[in-house]
N, C-alpha and C positions, 0 to 999 in steps of 0.2 A: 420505563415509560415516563417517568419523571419531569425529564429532561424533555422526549418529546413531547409532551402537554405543554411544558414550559414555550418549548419552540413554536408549536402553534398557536400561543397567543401572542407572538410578537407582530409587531407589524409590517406589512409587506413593503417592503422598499425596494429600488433598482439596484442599490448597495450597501453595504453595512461598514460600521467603523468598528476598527477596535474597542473602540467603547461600548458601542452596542452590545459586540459579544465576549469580549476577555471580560467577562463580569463571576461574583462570586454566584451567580446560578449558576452558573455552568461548568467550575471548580470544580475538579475529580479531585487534585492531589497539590499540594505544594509544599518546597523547602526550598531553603536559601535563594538559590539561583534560578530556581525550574517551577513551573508551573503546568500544568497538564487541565486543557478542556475538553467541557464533551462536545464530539460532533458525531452526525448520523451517520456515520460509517459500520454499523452495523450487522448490513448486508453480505450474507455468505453462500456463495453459489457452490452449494456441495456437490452438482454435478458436474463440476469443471476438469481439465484434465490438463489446464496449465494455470498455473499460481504465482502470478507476480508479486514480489517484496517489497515496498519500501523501506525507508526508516519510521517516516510518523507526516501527515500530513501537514502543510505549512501552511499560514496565514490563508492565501490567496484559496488554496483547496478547503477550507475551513468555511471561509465568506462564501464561495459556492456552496458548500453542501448544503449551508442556513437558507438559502434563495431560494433553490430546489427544491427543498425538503416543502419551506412554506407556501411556494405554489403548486406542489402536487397535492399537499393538504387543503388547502383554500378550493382546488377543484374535484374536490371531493374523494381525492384515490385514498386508498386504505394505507396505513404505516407502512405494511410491507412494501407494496407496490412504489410507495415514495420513496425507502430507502434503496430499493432497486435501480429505479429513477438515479439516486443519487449517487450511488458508483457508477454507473453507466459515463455519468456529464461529468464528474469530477477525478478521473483516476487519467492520471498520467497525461494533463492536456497539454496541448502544446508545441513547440518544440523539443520536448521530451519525449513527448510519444512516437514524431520522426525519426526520431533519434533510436529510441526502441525498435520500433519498427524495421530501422533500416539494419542494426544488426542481428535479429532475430531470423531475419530475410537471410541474412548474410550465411547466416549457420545454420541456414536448412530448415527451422523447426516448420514454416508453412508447408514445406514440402511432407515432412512426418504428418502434419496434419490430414493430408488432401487438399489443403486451402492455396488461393493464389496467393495472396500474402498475409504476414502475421495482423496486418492493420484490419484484417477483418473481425480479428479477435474484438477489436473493440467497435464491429460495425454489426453483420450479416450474423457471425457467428460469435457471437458473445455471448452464447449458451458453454464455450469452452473454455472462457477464461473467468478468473478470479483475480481479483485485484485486492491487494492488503497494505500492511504495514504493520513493523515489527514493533511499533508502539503505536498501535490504533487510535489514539486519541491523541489530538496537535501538543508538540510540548513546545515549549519557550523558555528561552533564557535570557533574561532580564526583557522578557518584552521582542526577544527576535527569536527566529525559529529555528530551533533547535538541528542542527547538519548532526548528530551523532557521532560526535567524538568527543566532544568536552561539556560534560563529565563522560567517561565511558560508560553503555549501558552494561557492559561485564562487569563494572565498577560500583556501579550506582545503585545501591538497594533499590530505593525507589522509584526509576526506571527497570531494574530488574524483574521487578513484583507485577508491574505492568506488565512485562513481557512473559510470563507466567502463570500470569491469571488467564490473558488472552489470546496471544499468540501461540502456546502450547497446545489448548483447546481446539484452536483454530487449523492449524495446521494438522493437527493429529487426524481430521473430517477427511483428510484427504491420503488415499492408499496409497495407490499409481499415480498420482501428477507428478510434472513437470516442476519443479521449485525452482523459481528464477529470481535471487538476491538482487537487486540492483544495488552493487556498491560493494566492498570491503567489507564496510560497517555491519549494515545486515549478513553477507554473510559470515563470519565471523560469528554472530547473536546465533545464525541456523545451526553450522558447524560444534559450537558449544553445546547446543542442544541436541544434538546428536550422538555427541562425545556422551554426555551424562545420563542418555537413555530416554531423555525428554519427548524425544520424536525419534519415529524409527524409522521413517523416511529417506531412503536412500538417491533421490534422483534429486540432488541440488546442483544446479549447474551453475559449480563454480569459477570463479573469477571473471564474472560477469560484472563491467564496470556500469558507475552509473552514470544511467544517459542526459543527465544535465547539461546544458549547455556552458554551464559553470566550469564542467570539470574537464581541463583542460590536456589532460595526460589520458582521455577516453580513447583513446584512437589506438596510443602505443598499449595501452592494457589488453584493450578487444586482443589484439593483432598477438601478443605474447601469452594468450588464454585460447587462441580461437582451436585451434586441434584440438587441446583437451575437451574443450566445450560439444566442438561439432563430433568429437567420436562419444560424447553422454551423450547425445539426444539419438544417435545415430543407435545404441544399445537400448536406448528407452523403450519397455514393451507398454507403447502404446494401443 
């Protein structure tokens, strides 16, 4: 709660700078190269039955979730309600979420749903979905945003600890979902933890690239994972 007291006395602005919020209030953890802040991501929709992955939220999802946070608060909704608010508006926006969307479509999971398409997950029926990150809180490296590979979090005590404290907890809420890594990186983070007993979750649908517009090799990854993919969810007992 700390942190959100802190965030409710900030002032309401149309946008914030790095300066505003890469501040030591808001310091969870630092060394050398990495620094980790808090942001209201929080919020865990335990009765979801598909679970999206990140790696860790980036600058731009960061300065949303402070905006959000502080005009649900200023009109008077309760923590909860704001930090719900705040995955809602800040998870997967953009050309990313087209992106997700179009291959989620692609491999059938709206159809296992009953839904028309998986973009509802984040419209009508976002009572199904849960949106994360396998380091909850934005990290940085020297001031930019950490892409999850250098340093590795397989490697990195202090990203590891993070993913351990929170991530294990988190995903453990969930029986039967659907676990969908976006990227290598996280899944590789899921994989290891399932290897070492961490989570005993077996429905990670692997090799699911991430839908970045950055990454440029998404098209031949989907296409060279898509059977494996589309016969997991096809097994999936939904």
């Amino acid at each position: 709660m700390k942190y959100l007291d802190r965030i409710k006395d900030e002032p309401r602005r149309e946008s914030y700078t790095k300066a505003d919020l890469l501040k030591n209030d808001y310091l969870i953890a630092s060394e050398t190269d990495l620094d980790i802040y808090y942001a209201p991501f929080d919020y865990i929709n335990k009765d979801a039955s598909v679970v999206i992955v990140g790696i860790t939220p980036g600058w731009t999802q960061m300065e949303k979730s402070y905006r959000t946070l502080i005009t649900e608060l200023n009109k008077g909704n309760s923590y909860e309600n704001a930090l719900r608010k705040v995955k809602s508006e800040s998870s997967f926006a953009g050309s990313m979420r087209t992106n997700l969307v179009k291959m989620l479509d692609e491999l059938g999971l709206h159809k296992k749903l009953n839904i028309t398409s998986t973009s509802e997950l984040f419209g009508a029926n976002s009572d199904l979905l849960h949106s994360t990150s396998a380091l909850r809180y934005p990290v940085f490296t020297f001031g930019k945003n950490y892409t999850g590979s250098t340093p590795s979090p397989l490697k990195n005590k202090l990203l590891w600890s993070q993913i351990e404290t929170h991530l294990v907890s988190e995903i453990s809420m969930f029986i039967d979902a659907l676990i969908v890594p976006l990227g290598k990186n996280v899944n590789d983070i899921l994989l290891e933890l399932k290897s070492s007993g961490s989570i005993s979750n077996n429905n990670i649908l692997s090799g699911f690239p991430h839908p970045s517009g950055a990454n440029g090799h998404r098209a031949k990854q989907f296409e060279a994972n898509k059977t494996q993919m589309m016969k997991k969810i096809e097994q999936w007992q939904y």
